[in-house]
C-alpha positions in Angstrom: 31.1 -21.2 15.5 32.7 -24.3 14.3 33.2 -26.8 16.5 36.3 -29.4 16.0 35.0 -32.5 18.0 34.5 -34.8 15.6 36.7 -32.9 13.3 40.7 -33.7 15.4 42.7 -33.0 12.5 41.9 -29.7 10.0 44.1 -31.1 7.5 41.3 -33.8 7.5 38.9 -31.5 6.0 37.9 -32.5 2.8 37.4 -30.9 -0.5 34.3 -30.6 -2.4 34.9 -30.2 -6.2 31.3 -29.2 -7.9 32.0 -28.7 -11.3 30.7 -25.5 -13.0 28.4 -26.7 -15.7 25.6 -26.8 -12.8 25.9 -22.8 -12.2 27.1 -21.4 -15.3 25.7 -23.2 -18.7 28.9 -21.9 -21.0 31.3 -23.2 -18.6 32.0 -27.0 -18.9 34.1 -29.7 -17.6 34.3 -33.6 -17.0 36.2 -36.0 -14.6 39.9 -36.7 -15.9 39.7 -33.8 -18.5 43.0 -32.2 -19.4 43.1 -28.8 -20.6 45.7 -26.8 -22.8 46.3 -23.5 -21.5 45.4 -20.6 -24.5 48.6 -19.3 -25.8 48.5 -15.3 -25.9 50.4 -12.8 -27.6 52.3 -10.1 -25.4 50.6 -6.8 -24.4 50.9 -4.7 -27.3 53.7 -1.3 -27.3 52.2 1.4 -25.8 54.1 5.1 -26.2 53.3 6.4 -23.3 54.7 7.3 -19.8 52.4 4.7 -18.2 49.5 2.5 -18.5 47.1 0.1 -17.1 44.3 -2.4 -18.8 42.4 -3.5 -16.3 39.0 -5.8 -16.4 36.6 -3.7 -13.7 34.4 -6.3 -12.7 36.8 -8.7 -11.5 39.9 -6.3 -10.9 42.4 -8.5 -13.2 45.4 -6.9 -14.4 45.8 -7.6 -18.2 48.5 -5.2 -19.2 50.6 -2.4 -16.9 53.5 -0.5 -17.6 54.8 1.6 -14.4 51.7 1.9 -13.2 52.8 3.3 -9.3 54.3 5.9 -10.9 53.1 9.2 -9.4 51.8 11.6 -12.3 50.4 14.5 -12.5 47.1 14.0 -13.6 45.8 16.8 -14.9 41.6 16.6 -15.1 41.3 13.2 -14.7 41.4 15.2 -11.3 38.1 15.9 -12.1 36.7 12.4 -11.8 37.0 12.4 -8.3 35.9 15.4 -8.3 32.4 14.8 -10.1 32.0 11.6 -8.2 32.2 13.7 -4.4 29.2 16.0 -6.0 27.5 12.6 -7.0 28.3 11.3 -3.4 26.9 14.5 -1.7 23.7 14.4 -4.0 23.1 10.6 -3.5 23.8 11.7 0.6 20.6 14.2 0.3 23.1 17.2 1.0 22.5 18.9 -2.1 20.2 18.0 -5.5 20.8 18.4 -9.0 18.1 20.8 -9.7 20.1 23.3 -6.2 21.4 26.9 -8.0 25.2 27.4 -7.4 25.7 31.1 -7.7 29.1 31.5 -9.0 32.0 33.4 -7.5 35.0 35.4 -8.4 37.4 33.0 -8.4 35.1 30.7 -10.3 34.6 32.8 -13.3 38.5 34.1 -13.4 40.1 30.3 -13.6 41.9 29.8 -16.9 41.8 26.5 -18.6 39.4 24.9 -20.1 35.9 26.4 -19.2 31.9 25.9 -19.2 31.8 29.7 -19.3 29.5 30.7 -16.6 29.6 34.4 -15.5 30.1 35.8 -12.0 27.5 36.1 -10.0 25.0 34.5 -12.1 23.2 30.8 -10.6 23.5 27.4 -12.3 21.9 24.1 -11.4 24.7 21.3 -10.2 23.3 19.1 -12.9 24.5 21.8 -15.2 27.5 22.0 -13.8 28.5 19.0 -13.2 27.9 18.3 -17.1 30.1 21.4 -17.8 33.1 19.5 -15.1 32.7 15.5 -17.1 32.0 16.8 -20.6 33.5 19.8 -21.4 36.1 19.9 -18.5 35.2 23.0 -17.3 37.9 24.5 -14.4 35.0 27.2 -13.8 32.5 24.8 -13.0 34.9 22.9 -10.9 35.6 25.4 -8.4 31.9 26.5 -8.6 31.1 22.7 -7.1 33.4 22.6 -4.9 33.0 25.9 -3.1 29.1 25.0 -3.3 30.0 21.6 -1.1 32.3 22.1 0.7 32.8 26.4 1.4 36.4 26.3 -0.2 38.7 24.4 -3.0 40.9 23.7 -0.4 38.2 22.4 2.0 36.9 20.6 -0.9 40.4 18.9 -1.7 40.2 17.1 2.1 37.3 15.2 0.8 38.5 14.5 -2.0 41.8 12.7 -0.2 39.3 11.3 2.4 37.3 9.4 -0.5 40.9 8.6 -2.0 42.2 6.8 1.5 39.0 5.1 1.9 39.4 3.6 -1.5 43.0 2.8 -1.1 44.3 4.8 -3.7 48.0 4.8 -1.5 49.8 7.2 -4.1 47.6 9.9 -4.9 47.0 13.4 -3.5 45.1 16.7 -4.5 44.8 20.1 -4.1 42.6 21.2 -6.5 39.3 20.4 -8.2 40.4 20.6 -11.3 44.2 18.9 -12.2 45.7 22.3 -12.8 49.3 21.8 -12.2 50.8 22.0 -8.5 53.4 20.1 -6.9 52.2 17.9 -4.7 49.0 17.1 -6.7 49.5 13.6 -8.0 48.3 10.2 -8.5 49.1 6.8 -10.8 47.5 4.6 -13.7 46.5 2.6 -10.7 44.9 4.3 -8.5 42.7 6.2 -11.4 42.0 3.0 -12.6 40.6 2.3 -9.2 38.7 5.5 -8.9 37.0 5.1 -12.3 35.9 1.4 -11.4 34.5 2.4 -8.2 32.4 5.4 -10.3 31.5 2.8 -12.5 30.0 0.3 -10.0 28.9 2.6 -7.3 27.2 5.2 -9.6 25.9 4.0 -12.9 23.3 6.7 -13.4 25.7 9.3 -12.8 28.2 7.5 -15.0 26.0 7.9 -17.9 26.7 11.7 -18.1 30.3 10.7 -19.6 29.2 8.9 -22.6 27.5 12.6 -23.7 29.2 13.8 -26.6 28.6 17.6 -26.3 27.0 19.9 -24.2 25.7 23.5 -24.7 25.7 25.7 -22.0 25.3 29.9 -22.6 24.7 29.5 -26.0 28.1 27.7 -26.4 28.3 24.4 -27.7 31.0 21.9 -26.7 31.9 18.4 -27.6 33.4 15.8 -25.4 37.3 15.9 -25.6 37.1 11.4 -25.2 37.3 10.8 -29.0 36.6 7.4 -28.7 33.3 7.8 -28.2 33.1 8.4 -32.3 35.3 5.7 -33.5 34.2 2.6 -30.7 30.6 2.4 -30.1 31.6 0.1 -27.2 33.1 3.1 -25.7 31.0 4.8 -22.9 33.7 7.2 -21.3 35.6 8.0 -19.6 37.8 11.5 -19.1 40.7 13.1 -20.9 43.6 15.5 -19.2 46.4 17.9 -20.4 48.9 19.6 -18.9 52.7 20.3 -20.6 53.8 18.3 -17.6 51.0 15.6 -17.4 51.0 15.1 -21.1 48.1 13.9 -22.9 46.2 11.4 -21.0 43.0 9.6 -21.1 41.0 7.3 -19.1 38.5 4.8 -21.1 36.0 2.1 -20.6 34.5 0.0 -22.8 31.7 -2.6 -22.4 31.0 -5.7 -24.7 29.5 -8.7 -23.8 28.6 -8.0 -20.5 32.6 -7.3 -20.0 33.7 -4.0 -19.6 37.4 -2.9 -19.5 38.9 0.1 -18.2 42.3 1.3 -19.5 44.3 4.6 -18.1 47.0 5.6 -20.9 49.1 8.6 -18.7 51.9 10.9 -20.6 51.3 10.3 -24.5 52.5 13.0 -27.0 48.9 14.3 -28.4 45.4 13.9 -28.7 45.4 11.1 -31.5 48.2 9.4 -29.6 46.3 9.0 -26.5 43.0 7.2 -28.0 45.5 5.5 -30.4 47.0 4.0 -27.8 43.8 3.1 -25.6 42.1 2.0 -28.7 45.0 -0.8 -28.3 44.9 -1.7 -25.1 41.0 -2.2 -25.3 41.3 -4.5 -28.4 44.1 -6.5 -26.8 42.1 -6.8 -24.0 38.5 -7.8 -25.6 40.4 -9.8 -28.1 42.1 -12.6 -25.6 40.7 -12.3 -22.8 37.0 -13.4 -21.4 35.1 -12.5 -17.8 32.4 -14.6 -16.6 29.9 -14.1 -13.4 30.4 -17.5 -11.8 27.7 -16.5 -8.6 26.1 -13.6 -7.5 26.8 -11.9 -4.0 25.3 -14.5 -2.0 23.9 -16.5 -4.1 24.1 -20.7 -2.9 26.9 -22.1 -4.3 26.0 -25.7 -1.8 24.5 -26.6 1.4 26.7 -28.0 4.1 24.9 -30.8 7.1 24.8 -29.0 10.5 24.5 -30.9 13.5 22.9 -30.4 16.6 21.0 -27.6 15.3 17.3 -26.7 14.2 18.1 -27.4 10.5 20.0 -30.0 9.0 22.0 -28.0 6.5 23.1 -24.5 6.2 23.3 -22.5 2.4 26.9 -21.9 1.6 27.8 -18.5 -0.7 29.7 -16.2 -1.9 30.0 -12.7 -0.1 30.8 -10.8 -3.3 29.7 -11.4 -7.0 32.1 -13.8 -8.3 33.6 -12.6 -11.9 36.6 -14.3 -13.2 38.7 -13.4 -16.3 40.8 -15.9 -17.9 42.6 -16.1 -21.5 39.8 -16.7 -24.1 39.3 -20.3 -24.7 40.1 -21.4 -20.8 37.3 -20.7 -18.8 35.6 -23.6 -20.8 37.3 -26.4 -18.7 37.1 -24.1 -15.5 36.3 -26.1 -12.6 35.6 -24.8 -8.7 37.0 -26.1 -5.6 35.3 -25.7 -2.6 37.4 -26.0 0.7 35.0 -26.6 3.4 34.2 -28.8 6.9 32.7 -31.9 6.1 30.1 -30.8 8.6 29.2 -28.1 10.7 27.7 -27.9 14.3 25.1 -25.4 15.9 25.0 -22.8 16.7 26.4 -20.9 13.7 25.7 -17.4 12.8 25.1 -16.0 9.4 28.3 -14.7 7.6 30.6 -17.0 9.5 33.6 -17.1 6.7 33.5 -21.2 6.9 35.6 -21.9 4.0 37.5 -21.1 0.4 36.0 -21.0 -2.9 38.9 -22.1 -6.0 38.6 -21.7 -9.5 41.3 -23.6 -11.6 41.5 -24.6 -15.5 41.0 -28.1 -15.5 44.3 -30.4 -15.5 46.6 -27.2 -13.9 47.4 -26.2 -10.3 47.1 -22.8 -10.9 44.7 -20.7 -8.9 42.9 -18.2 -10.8 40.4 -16.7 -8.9 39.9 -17.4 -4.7 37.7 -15.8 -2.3 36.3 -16.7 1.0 32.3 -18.3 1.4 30.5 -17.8 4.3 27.2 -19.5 5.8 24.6 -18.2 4.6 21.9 -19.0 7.7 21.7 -18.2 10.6 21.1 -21.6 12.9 20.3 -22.4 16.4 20.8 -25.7 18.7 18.5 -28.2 18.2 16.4 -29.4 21.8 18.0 -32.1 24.2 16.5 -34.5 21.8 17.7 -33.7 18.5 21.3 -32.9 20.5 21.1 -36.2 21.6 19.7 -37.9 18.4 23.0 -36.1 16.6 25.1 -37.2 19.0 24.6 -40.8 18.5 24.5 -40.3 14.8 27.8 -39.4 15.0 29.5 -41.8 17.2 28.3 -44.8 15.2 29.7 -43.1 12.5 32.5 -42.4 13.5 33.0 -45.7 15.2 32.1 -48.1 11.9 34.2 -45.5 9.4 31.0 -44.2 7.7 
């Protein structure tokens, strides 16, 4: 709890600049130091129904075309799909070594298959191999009747997971993108659902950089192309229907930056990685992310009156990433909008403040986010109440 006694005024409260070269060693600045803003180029053309570039760790936009457009979208389905196993696996409700024994319906779906065989059992490591590398519709159904009785049963999760991530324009009905009316989504919200797979599962995530997969004697490579041509590539998922069109969802990591790009409704196979292999150079090309603090990491300490401590640790609530034209986060400075003091009691995780980032000499805002206290303190005894209290009137009193 902050309390305003001292404090009559909010617009009073100043603000702290603390320059970045103290956190981050490749990031510099100095007092009175005017920056040119990096000129880019524009986005390059991409031929295709619609498209996102997007940088995963700190969520910045870098090129989009249409991208609330609702799509069909084929078997990038199938990344939700994969990533509700994943979920049920991490939750101890099945494991990847469980047998599925595989039905009927299963066995008969057309498409693109793993080629299991009624009635026979398969691990859900297996399978879910045969769903993210070889796109198999079989072994689709096979893991969703396994976790949740049905496809359709299945589907619910899969739109419960998709409301709890936001993703506001996307609905299925299926496990596996075969076509159906009301099974849709947009570059955005994929783009979405692949960054949370990305950050919330990295193990399982590896399973889409495999380049083929045998299963029943039948060997099959992974439809992503990329993976060949851009070593930088590590997935993600293709898709095809006639009314989808080719599509293709890739990441890309160098650096420590990694990009994800959705390219939706392109008119082949070479025209889809084509087209993402652009958007990922454009991207790597002009753009640079930097971790300014780890999730609660101390970015300062702020005095605290009347409390048990005299300061209290001041941090981010997140991991702090920021992405910026190449050439401008090195006059990137931080603002930090805080109390000049704070009183006791004050619990930990009290938002307490902004945290800025700005290119030195502009007004623009590039990156903000709330900082909260990282301490938990309590009051301070009569005496050190009293002690602060005096403190503070002669302070305030002579203007110190």
């Amino acid at each position: 709890m902050i309390n305003n006694w001292f404090i009559p005024d909010r617009s009073e409260i100043p603000t702290v600049k603390k320059y970045l070269l103290v956190t981050l060693s490749v990031i510099f600045t100095s007092v009175g130091m005017v920056s040119a803003r990096s000129i880019l180029p524009p986005a390059p053309d991409i031929d295709a129904n619609s498209f996102v570039l997007i940088d995963a760790n700190s969520e910045v936009i870098l090129a989009q075309h249409n991208v609330e457009a609702r799509v069909a979208p084929a078997s990038l389905t199938k990344i939700m799909t994969a990533l509700i196993v994943e979920e049920e696996v991490k939750a101890g409700r099945t494991s990847y070594d469980e047998e599925v024994e595989v039905s009927v319906k299963a066995w008969r779906t057309g498409g693109s298959k793993m080629f299991i065989r009624e009635g026979t059992k398969v691990s859900v490591r297996d399978l879910l191999r045969g769903v993210i590398v070889q796109s198999g519709n079989d072994a689709s159904i096979a893991l969703a009747e396994h976790v949740a009785g049905g496809e359709a049963e299945f589907a619910y999760m899969m739109n419960e997971k998709a409301r709890r991530l936001g993703l506001q324009n996307t609905n299925f009905v299926n496990a596996t993108g075969l076509p159906s009316d009301n099974h849709f989504s947009t570059a955005i919200d994929l783009a979405r659902l692949t960054m949370e797979l990305v950050k919330s599962h990295p193990n399982h995530y590896e399973m889409y950089a495999e380049r083929s997969f045998e299963y029943n004697g039948i060997n099959q490579t992974n439809r992503n192309k990329l993976l060949w041509r851009d070593l930088s590539v590590d997935g993600v998922k293709t898709g095809y229907t006639k009314k989808a069109g080719y599509c293709l969802i890739a990441s890309a990591k160098r650096d420590g930056m990694r990009l994800v790009s959705v390219v939706l409704g392109t008119s082949s196979d070479q025209d889809r990685m084509k087209q993402s292999q652009k958007l990922l150079s454009f991207g790597f090309r002009n753009y640079d992310t930097q971790l300014l603090y780890g999730a609660n990491s101390e970015i300062t300490r702020l005095e605290v009156f009347y409390g048990k401590s005299d300061n209290v640790a001041i941090v981010a609530p997140t991991d702090v990433y920021v992405t910026a034209p190449r050439g401008d986060l090195e006059s990137a400075i931080t603002e930090l909008s805080v109390p000049k003091y704070l009183e006791a009691p004050i619990n930990k995780n009290e938002v307490i403040g902004t945290l800025s980032v700005m290119v030195a000499g502009e007004d623009e805002i590039i990156y903000e986010t709330e900082v909260l206290t990282g301490d938990e303190i309590s009051e301070a005894n009569l005496f050190g109440k009293l002690s602060d209290f005096f403190y503070l009137f002669y302070s305030e009193l002579f203007g110190e």
